[in-house]
C-alpha positions as CSV (number, residue, x, y, z in Angstrom):
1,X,15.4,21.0,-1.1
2,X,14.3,17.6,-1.9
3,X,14.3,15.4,1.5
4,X,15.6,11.9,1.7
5,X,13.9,8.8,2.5
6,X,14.7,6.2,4.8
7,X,15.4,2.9,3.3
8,X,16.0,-0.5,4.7
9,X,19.2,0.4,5.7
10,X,19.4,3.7,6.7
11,X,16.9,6.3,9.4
12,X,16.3,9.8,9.9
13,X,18.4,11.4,12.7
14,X,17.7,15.3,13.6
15,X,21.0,16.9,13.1
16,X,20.0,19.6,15.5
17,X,19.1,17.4,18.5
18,X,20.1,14.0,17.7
19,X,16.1,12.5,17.8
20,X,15.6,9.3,16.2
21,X,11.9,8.3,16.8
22,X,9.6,11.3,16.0
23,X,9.0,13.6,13.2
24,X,5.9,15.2,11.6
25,X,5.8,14.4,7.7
26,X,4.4,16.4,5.3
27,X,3.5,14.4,2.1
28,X,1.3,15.3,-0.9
29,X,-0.1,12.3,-2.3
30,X,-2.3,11.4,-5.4
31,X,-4.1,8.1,-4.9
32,X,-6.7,5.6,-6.5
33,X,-9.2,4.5,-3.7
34,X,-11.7,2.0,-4.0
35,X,-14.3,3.3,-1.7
36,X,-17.4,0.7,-0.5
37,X,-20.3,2.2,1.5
38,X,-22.5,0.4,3.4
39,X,-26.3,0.9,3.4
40,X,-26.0,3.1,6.2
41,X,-23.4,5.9,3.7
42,X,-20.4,5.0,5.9
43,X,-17.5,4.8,4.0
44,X,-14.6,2.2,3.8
45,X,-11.3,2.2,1.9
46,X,-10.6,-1.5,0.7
47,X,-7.9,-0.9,-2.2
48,X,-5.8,2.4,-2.4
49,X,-3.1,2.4,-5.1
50,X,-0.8,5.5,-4.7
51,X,0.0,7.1,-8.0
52,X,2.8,9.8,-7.2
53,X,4.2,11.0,-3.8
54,X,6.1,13.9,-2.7
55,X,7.9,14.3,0.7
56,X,7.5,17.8,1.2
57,X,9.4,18.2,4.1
58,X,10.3,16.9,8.0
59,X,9.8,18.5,11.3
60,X,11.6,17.1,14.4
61,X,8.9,16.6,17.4
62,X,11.9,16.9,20.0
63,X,13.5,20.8,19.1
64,X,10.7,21.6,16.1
65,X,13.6,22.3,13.6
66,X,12.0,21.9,10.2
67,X,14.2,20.0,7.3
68,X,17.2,19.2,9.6
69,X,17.3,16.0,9.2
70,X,20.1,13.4,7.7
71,X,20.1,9.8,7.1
72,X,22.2,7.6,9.4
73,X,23.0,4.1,9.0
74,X,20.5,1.6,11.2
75,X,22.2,-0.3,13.8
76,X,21.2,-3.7,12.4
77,X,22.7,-2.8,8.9
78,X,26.0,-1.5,9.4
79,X,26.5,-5.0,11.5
80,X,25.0,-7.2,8.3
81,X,27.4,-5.0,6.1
């Protein structure tokens, strides 16, 4: 089940506990990095273009339910709408 993304106007909200602030993200990614090392080998991102991304699923922090989560309008934009 694909999981929706928040957007400018809308949040996630866990429909099982009613948490809005914290959720672990599970993303697969596949990215372009340009990578500089110093002379000492540590490395440093300074560009990173993302190519594709996939939001695999979401976990709420508060009651650990996995993929129970729906989008809800922000405060802020149901009062611009």
């Amino acid at each position: 089940m694909p999981v929706p993304v928040p957007t400018a106007e809308t949040r996630w909200r866990c429909t099982l506990c009613g948490n809005l602030t914290r959720f672990d993200v599970t993303k697969s990614s596949r990215v372009v990095e340009f990578v500089h090392l110093d002379l000492a080998g540590e490395p440093q991102v300074e560009e990173r273009e993302v190519l594709t991304e996939t939001l695999e699923s979401v976990r709420c922090r508060w009651c650990n339910a996995v993929d129970q989560v729906e989008l809800v309008p922000r405060p802020d934009a149901t009062e611009e709408a």
